[in-house]
N, C-alpha and C positions, 0 to 999 in steps of 0.2 A: 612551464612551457605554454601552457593556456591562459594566464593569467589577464593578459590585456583584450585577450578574444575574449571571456569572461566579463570583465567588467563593460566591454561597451556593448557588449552584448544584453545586458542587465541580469544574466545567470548567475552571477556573484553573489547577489542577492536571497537569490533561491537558497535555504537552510534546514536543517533536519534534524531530530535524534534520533538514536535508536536505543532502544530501551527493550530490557530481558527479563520476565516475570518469569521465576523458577516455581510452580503448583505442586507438591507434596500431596500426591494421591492417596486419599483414606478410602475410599470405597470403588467397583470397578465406575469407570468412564469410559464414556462412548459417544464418540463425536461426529459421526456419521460419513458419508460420500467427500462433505466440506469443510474441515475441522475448523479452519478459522474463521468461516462463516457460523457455523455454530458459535466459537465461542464472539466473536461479534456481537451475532443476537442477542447472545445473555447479557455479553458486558455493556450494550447499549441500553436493554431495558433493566437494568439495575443502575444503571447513570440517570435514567429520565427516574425514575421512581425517587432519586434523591435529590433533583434540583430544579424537576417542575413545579414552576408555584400557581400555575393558573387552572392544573388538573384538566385539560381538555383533550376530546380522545381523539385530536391529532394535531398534528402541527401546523399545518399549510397556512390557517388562518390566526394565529396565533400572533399578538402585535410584537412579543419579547422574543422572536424567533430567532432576529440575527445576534442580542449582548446573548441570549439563553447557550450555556455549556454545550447538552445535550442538543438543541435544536444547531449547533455551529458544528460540532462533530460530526454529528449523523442524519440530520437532514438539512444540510448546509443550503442557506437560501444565497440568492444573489444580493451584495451588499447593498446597503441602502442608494447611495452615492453612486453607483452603475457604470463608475469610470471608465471600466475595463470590458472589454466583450460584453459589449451590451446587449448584445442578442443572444449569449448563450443561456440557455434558463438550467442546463444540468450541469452545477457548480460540480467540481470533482472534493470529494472527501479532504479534509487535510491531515489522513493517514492510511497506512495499511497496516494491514494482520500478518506480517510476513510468516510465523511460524503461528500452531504447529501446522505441517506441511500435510499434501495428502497421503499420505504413507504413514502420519501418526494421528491413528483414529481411535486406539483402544489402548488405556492404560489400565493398568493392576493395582493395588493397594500396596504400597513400597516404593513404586516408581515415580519418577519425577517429567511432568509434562510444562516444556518452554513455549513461553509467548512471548511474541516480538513483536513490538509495534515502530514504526516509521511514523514519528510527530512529525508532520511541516508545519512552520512558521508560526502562528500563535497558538497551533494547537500543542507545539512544548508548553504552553504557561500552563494548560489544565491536566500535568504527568498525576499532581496531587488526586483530582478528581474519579482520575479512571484508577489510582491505584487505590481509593478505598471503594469503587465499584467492583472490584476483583475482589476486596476483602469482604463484601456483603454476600459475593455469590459462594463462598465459603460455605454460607448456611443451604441457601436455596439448591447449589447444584449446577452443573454443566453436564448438555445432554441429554442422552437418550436415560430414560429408569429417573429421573430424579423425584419423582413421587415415591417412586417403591423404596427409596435411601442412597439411588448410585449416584455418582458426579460429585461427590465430595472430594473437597483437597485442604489445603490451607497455604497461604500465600509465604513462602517459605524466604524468598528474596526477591530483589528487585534492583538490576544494575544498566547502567547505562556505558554502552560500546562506545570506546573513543577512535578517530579516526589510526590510530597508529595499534586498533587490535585488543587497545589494556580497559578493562573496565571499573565503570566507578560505581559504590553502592551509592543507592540511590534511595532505600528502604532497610528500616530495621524492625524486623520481624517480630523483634524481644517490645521493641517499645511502641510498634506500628506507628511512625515517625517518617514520614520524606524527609530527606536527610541536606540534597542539596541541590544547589542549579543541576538542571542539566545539559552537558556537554553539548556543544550542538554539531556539527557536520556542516561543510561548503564543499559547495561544487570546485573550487582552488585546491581544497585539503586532499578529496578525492581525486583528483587527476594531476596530481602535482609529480608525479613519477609516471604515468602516462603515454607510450609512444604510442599513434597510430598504427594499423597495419594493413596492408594492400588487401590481404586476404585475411579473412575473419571467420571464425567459427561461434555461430549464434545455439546454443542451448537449453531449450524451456524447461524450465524448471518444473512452472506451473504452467497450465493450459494459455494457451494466447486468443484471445478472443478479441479479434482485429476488423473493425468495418470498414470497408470501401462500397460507396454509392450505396450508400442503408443496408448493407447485407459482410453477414460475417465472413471472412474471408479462410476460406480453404486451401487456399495454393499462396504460401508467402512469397514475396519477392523483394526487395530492397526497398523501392520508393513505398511497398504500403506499409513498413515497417518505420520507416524517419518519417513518413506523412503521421502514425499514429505516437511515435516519439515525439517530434514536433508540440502535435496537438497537448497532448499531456504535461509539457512542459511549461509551455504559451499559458494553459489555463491553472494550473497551481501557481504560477511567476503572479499572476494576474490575481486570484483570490485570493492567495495565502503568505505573497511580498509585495504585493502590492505595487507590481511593475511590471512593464509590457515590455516586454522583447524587442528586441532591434534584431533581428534576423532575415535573411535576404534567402526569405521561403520559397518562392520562386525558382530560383537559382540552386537550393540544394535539392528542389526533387527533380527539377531539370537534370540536376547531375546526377540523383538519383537512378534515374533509368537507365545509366550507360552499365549499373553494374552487374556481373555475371551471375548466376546460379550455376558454381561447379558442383556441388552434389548435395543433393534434399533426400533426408531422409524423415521430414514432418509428415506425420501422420494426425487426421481428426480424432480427437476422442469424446464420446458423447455420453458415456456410461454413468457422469457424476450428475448428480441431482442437488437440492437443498429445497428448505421449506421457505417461503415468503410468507412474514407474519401478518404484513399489509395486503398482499394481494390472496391470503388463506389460501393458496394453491405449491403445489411441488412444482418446481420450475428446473427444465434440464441446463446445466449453465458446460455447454460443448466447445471445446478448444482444439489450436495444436500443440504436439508435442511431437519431441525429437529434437534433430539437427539439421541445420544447416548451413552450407559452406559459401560465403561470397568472396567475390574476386573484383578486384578494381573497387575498393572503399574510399570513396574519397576522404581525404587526411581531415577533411573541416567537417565531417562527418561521425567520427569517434568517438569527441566531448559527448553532442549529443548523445551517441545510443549506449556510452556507460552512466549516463544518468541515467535514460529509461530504465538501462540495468537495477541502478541502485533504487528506483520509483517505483516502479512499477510499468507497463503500458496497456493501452484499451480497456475492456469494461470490466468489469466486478474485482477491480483491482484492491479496493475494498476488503476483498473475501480472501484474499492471497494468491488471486490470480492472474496474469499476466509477468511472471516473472520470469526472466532469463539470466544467462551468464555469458559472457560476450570475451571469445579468445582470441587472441593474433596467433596466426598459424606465417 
């Protein structure tokens, strides 16, 4: 149904995997307020520990920052060649932590704890690299206690979800082997049974942390919702396919504003914390959550916000937040 709105739009372009690390817990874990910002942390600085060659204690000034793995992953600079939003200097990640979620903060020795990562565009080619940074943190630990022996596991499988739900192994355990390409994901695949619908019910998964005029936004409504969909989309197309949008952004949050709020029941929540290794400080990272009901969605409106769905949207998305689920009512 989308298909030619897609390609002249250049969202066709936009590509993804999604891939399932299955952790085989030996000792307890504990992943604190932000689980996948913890495990983040970890899997980031045991990715730089194996493919920094110049040893310097950061990255900003570092001349290998844009071919560097590590520095393209996780401190993703603006490319050299500046093609694209040349003015934006905070390049968006080209992934998320989608699982484990915040509700899986503590495992037991027996249990099995999933991670899910969302590769965009070149950062499927390095599946190989973060899967043997998972297999280094095996020794070191994830979490809170990992001096005293907790946060052990051992990287038990590793598959990658294809758009029709079936998965493919991607790792074998017995031989610690990547196994094969990975499957990738298009914006055609995902909306290709897809109706629009007048009225929509939007449901945060994870907290949504949405800026309008530099300040987080507390009270959602339609346009600051496709204005933050928009933006997250424009700027992944742009760093990680390396193509700008055709989109008549004007026009959609113009139409934007005519839609209703039949019933909100989003609430702020501010109780999750996390530690910032760079800035050595606890930082509160406050969202909303719940639900809400809009009326009058416009039909050229839809593609867009089940992508954000499937992306992520607004800040520390990164860390597995910004996530929702988006229903025709």
């Amino acid at each position: 149904m989308y298909a030619s709105m897609l390609n002249e739009t250049g969202l066709a372009r936009l590509r993804w995997s999604v891939v399932r690390f299955e952790l085989a817990v030996s000792s307890p874990v504990d992943l604190g307020d932000l689980p996948a910002s913890t495990v983040r942390g970890a899997l980031g600085a045991a990715l730089r520990r194996m493919v920094c060659i110049t040893r310097l204690p950061a990255c900003t000034d570092c001349p290998f920052r844009w071919p560097c793995i590590y520095g393209y992953l996780f401190e993703t600079p603006p490319p050299p060649d500046g093609r694209y939003l040349r003015g934006l200097q905070d390049v968006p990640r080209p992934y998320v932590v989608r699982r484990p979620g915040l509700e899986e903060r503590r495992f037991a020795p027996g249990e099995r704890l999933t991670v899910e990562l969302r590769l965009v565009g070149r950062a499927r080619m390095y599946l190989p690299y973060l899967t043997l940074a998972l297999v280094r943190l095996e020794e070191n630990g994830l979490g809170r206690g990992r001096r005293e022996g907790g946060g052990r596991f051992r990287l038990a499988s590793a598959h990658a979800l294809r758009t029709d739900g079936s998965l493919q192994q991607v790792y074998d355990a017995a031989t610690r082997q990547v196994l094969a390409e990975v499957p990738e994901w298009s914006a055609a695949e995902l909306l290709a049974d897809e109706q629009p619908a007048e009225v929509a019910r939007l449901r945060a998964i994870a907290p949504l942390r949405l800026k309008a005029q530099g300040r987080l936004v507390r009270q959602l409504t339609f346009r600051v919702l496709l204005r933050s969909v928009l933006s997250r989309l424009s700027s992944l197309a742009a760093f990680h396919a390396e193509t700008e949008l055709k989109l008549d952004y004007a026009g959609l949050l113009r139409r934007a504003e005519a839609v209703r709020v039949r019933e909100d029941r989003m609430q702020w929540r501010d109780d999750l914390q996390r530690y910032s290794g760079r800035q050595r400080t606890t930082m509160r990272q406050g969202g909303l959550v719940g639900e809400i009901i809009f009326e009058g969605v416009p039909p050229e409106t839809w593609p867009l916000l089940r992508l954000g769905a499937e992306l992520h949207v607004g800040h520390s998305t990164v860390m597995g937040l910004g996530a929702y689920e988006l229903l025709p009512l």
